[in-house]
N, C-alpha and C positions, 0 to 999 in steps of 0.2 A: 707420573702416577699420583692421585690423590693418596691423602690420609689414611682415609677409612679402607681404599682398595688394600694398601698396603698394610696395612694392622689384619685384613682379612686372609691376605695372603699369609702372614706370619701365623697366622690362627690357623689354616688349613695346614702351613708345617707339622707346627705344634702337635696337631691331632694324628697325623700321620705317623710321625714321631712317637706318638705312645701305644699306637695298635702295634707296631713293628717291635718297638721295647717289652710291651704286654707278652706278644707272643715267644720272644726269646725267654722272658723270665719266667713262663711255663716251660721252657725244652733246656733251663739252665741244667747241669749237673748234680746231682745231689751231693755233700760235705762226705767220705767217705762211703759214696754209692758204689754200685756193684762191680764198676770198674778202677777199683784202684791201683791197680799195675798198667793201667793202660795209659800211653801216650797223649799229649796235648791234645794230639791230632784226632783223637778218638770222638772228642768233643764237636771235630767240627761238623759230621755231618747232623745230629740232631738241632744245631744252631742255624745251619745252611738250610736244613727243611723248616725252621720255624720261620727264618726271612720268607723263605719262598710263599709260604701259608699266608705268611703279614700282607705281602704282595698281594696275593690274590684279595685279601679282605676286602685290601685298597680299591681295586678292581671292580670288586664284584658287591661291594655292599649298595651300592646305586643311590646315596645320596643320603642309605639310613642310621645316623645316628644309632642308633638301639644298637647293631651289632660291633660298632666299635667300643660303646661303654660294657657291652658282658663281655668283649674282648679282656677290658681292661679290670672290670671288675672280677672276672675269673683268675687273672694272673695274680691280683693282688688277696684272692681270697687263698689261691693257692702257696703263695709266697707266704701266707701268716700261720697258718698250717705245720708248712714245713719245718718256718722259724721254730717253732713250739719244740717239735719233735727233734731239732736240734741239725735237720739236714740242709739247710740253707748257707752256702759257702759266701764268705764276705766280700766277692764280686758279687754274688746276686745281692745283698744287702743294698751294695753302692746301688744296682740297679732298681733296686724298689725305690730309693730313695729318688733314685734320678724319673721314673714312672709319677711319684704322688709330686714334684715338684711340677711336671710339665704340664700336670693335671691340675695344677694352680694357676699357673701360665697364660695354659687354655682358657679357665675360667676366667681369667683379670681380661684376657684379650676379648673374649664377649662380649664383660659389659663396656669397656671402651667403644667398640663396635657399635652395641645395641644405642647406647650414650649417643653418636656418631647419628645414627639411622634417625634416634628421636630429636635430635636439633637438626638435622637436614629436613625432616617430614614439617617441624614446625616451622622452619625458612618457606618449606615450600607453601604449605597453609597462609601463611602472611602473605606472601606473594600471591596468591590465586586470589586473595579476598582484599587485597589491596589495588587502588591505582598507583600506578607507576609514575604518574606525571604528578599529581597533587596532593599526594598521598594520603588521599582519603580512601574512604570505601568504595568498593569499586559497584557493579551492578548482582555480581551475586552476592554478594557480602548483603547487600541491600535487600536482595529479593529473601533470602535465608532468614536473616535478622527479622524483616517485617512480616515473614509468616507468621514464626513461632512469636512474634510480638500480639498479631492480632490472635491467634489461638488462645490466648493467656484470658481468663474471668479477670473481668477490669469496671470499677464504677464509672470511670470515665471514658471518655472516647479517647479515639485514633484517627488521627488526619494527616496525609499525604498531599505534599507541596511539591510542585514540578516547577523549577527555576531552569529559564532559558536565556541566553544574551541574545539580543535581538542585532541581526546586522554583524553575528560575529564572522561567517564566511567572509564577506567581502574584508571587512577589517584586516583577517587573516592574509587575505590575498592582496591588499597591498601594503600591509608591514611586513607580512615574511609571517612563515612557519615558527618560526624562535619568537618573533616578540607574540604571536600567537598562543605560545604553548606558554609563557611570562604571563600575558595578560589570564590564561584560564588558573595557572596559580593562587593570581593575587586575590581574582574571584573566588578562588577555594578558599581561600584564607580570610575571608572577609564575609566567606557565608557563614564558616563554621565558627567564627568567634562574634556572630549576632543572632545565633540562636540560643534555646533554652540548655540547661546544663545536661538534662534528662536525654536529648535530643539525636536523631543520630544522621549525619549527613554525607551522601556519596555522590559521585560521579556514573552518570550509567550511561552517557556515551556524549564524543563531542563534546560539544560545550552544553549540555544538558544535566543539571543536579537531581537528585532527591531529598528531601527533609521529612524523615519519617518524627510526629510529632504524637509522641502518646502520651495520656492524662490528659486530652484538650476538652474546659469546661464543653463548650460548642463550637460551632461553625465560624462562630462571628470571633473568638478567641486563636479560630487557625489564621482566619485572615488577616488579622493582628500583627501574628508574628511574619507570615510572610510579607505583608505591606513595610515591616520594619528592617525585613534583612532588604528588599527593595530600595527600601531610604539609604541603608549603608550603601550596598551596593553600585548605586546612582551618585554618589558622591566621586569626584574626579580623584583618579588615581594616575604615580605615574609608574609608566614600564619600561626598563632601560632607557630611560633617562627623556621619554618620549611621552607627554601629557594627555591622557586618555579619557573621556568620557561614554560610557557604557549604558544602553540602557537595557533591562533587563524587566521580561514578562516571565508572569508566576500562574498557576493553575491549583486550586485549593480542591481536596475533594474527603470528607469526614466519614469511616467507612462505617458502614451500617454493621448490625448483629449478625455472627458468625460469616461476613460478605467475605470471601475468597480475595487474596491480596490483585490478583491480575484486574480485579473488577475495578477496583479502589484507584489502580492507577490509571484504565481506561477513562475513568470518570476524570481525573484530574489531567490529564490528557487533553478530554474535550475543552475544559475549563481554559488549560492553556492555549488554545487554540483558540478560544473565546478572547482571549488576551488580547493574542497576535491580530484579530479582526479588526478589534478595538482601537488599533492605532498604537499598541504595546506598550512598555514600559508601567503597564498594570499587572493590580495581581486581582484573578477574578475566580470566583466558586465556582460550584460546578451547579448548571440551571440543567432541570432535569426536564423540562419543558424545551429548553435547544437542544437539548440529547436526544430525546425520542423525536424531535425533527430529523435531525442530523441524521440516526440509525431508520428512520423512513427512508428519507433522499437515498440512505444508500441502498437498501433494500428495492428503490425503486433501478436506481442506475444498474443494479445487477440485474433486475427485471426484463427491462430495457434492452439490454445487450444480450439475454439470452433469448427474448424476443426476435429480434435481427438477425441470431445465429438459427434459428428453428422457424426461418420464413413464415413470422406470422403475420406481416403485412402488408396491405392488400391496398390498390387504385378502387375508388371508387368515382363515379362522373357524375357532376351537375351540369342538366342542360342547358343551351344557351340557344335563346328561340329569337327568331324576326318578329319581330311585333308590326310590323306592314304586311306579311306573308304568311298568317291566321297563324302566328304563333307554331310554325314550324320549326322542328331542331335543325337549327346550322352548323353547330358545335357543341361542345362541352368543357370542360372546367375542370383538370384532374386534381384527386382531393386526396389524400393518404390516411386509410384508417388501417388502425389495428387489434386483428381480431383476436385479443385477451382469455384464454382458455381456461380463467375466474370470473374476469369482468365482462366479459363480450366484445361487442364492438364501442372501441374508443373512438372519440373524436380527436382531431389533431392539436385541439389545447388541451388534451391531455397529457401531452408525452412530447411535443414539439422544443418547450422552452427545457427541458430537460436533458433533451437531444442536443439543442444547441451549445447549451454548457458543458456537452460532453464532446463537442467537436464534431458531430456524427452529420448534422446536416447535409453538406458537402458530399458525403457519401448516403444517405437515405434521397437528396431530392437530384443525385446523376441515376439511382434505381426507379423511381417513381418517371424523370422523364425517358426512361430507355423504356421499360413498359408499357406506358399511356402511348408512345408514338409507334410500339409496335400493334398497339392495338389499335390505334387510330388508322396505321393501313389497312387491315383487316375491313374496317369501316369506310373506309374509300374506294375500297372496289367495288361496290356496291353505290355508292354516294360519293360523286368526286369533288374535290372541294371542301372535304367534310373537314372543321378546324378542330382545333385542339389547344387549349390555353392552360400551361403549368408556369406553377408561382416558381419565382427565386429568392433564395434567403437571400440577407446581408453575408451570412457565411461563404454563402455559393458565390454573390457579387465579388467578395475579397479572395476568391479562390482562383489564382494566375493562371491556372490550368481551366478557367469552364470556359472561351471560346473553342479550344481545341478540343474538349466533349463534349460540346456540341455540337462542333461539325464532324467527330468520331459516331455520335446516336445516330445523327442523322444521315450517315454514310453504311451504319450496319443496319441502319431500319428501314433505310426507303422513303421513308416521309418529306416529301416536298416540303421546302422549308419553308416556302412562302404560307402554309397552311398550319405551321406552327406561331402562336402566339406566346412570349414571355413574359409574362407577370411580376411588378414587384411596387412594394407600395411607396408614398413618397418620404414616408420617412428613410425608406433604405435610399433610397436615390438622392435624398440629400442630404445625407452623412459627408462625404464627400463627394460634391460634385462636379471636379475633374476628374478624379479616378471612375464614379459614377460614366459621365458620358465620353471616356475615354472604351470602358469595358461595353458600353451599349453602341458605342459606333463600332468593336468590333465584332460583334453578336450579326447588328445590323446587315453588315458585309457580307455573313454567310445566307442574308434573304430572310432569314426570320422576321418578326415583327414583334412590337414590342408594347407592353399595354404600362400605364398608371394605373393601379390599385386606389379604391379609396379615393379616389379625386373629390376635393375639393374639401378635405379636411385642412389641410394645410395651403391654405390663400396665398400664405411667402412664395411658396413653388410657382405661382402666375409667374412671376417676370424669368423665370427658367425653364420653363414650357420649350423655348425658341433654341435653348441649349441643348434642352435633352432630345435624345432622337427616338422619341417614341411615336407610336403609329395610333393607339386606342387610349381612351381615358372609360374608365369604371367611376361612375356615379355611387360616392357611398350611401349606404344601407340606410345612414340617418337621416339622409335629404330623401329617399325615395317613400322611409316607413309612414315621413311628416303628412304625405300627399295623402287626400286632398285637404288636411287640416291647415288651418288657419297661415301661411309663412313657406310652408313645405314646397308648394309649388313653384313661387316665387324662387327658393334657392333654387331646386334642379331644374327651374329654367335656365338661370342665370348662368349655372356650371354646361349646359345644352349651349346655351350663348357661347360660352369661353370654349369650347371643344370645338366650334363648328370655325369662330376665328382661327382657332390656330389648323383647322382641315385636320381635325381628331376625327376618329369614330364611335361615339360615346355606345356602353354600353352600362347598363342599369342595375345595379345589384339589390341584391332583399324585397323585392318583390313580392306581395305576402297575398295579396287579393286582388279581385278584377278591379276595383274602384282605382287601385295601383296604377294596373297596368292600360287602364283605360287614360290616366292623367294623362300617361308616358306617351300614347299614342297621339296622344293631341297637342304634347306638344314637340313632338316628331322625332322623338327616341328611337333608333334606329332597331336596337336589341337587347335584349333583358333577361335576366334568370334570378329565380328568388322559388320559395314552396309554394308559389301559387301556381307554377308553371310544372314543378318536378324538383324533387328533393335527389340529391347523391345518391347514385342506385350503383352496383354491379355492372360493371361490363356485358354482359346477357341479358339483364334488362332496359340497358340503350340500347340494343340491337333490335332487341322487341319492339321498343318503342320505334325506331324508325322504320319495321318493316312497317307495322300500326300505319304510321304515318304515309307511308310511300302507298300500301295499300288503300286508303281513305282517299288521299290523289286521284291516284287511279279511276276510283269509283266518280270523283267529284267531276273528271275530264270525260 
């Protein structure tokens, strides 16, 4: 049993002890009262009913104070009374005396107790606003302090520094948790004795400090000191006996007029973070120019991804016509836009390279080709043979699982494989190009076919032509836009050259007017698509167009 239990327990005696005393020395006898022939015994039952009363008190008073002290203060108002008028026998005497003693008792054992209660409450305080490992401030200790700091009329500023050890997990994880929890000491110890005297410095989680720094001239006087606890910092220490060098990135942020403390540390936040980009072991302010980047991006990533959860985007198809065959659709080009219910319709460099930073490719372009080839049967019942060409990221390329969903699309949709075309350009193809023509021989396998994008930006790729297994080559946009200007024709000859050696089947992109497309025909481009032919339209309007076109047939035979 603790202390305080037991001193509280003696206290509850105590109290007890004087409502039961109280009430006897109301039901005591009086010094020659009205029974003085009578026997001892006569006394006992008013003393036996006063116990029993005391009892109930005990009982029945529920916890309140108040009727134990009129308890007490009626017996002893009555005991002084009696004394006067001379009827008070010198056992009750002993017993008032033994009543005002235990009622000092009581009192001393109180404030021992209360005593008790206020140094366990202040143990406890320390404790909740301390860290336990470095015994600094802990994160509420910090967040507390730095309110009522920044609430306070001040001529000077207030700046908050965010100190981090860079690489301390792994450190952690191969010295061990102990020299871990050593090495985050010595760093407490080396923060708190290179800052300013004024200063106040905690731990708010991990190996992550704070240095709340108020009276700072400016911006340029925060960064000062934190580049100085950096210097100490960065100096080699050692840890059980084991020689350490530490480098440690810092995040300064000077908090504006009446600015809310959570904002201030946001800011210093980013800053840190700005650090850690840096190459670490800096200490950098907070640029509010990468901030409002930074809270765009993210505004957009949440955009992004509520977009994808509220199916807002859409295949749309650019045609791809014969240029021998009066420029008839043979296929199309699926293209992914999405339709933005602020912006409208995006194009795919809108949200693409945003996509892939968030991992999502992989799963946006297995949607886009389950779609386009369910739509593409639709279109072949009608028109057999009708192609279908969708791009593949680099993400998709590295993705272990896309020959098996591809032969999953192409087994839930129907679409002859041979009438599917794969797209991907050659920079993705020669990232690695073993793994490259490793994943297209087995793409290959399942009868697909496979195109170069952009051919003939990248000349290196000629002597890897013969590696990769691809079936079409795409004329870029820049040799085709040259024609017929001065040079233009010469390269997309020469790339027409190099496809027809390797038994490619080139097809022409960016096609913008008939002067274009008339080059292309002469110099016996087999197929081509650009806005001079048809722009990316809706699934409903290739269909229109090919009846158009089927209809017009008809009429011409």
């Amino acid at each position: 049993m603790g202390r305080h239990a037991f001193l509280d327990r003696v206290r509850v005696g105590v109290d007890d002890t004087v409502v039961i005393a109280s009430l006897v020395l109301l039901a005591w006898p009086a010094e020659g009262g009205p029974y003085p022939g009578a026997h001892a015994g006569g006394h006992v039952v008013p003393l036996l009913a006063a116990l029993c009363l005391g009892l109930a008190v005990l009982l029945l008073d529920g916890g309140r104070p108040v009727l134990r002290m009129a308890v007490t203060a009626a017996a002893l108002a009555t005991a002084g009374f009696r004394q006067l008028h001379g009827e008070l026998t010198p056992t009750a005497v002993g017993l008032v005396l033994l009543v005002a003693i235990a009622v000092l008792a009581r009192e001393h054992l109180g404030r021992r107790v209360s005593a008790d209660l206020s140094r366990q409450q202040s143990l406890l305080a320390q404790h909740a606003f301390r860290d336990s490992l470095t015994g600094l401030g802990n994160r509420r200790m910090f967040l507390e302090y730095a309110e009522g700091v920044l609430r306070e009329p001040a001529r000077a500023q207030t700046a908050v520094v965010i100190v981090d050890l860079d690489g301390f997990k792994a450190l952690n994880e191969f010295h061990g948790h102990a020299i871990g929890d050593n090495l985050l000491r010595a760093a407490a110890d080396r923060l708190s004795t290179n800052v300013r005297a004024g200063d106040t410095v905690a731990r708010l989680d991990g190996d992550e400090f704070a240095v709340l720094l108020p009276g700072v001239e400016d911006e340029q006087a925060a960064i000062a000191v934190a580049e100085r606890v950096l210097t100490e910092l960065h100096r080699p220490l050692t840890v059980a006996g084991i020689p350490m060098s530490v480098r440690v990135s810092a995040g300064v942020a000077v908090a504006g007029p009446n600015e809310r403390l959570d904002s201030v540390l946001r800011r210093a936040d980013q800053a840190l973070f700005r650090a850690k980009q840096e190459g670490g072991g800096v200490a950098r302010r907070f640029d509010p120019v990468r901030f409002a980047a930074a809270a765009a991006r993210r505004r957009a990533e949440a955009d992004l991804l509520r977009g994808l959860e509220a199916d807002e985007f859409e295949v749309h198809y650019q045609p791809i016509v014969d240029l021998a065959g009066a420029d008839r659709t043979v296929g199309v080009e699926a293209l992914i836009r999405w339709r933005h219910p602020e912006h409208g319709l995006l194009p795919p460099a809108d949200f693409l390279d945003l996509a892939e930073s968030l991992g999502l490719l992989p799963r946006i372009g297995g949607w886009v080709l389950e779609e386009s080839c369910r739509q593409a049967i639709a279109w072949q019942r009608q028109f057999p043979g009708f192609e279908l060409n969708v791009n593949l990221s680099a993400s998709q390329l590295g993705n272990p699982r896309l020959i098996d969903e591809v032969r999953e699309i192409l087994d839930r949709t129907g679409l002859p494989p041979r009438d599917l075309v794969l797209e991907l350009t050659e920079s993705v193809a020669l990232t690695d190009l073993e793994e490259s023509a490793r994943v297209l021989g087995g793409l290959k396998s399942l009868g697909v076919r496979l195109a170069l994008d952009d051919f003939g930006t990248g000349f290196s790729s000629l002597s890897h032509l013969s590696t990769l297994p691809v079936d079409v080559v795409k004329i870029d946009r820049s040799f085709v836009q040259g024609m017929p200007s001065s040079g233009g024709a010469s390269v997309a000859e020469a790339v027409l050259h190099i496809a027809r050696t390797f038994d490619l089947s080139p097809v022409a992109e960016g096609v913008e007017d008939a002067a274009q497309a008339d080059w292309l025909r002469g110099l016996g481009a087999g197929r081509a698509q650009g806005y001079h032919f048809a722009r990316p339209m809706p699934a409903d309007e290739v269909t229109s167009r090919l009846d158009h076109e089927a209809l017009v047939g008809e009429r011409a035979a």
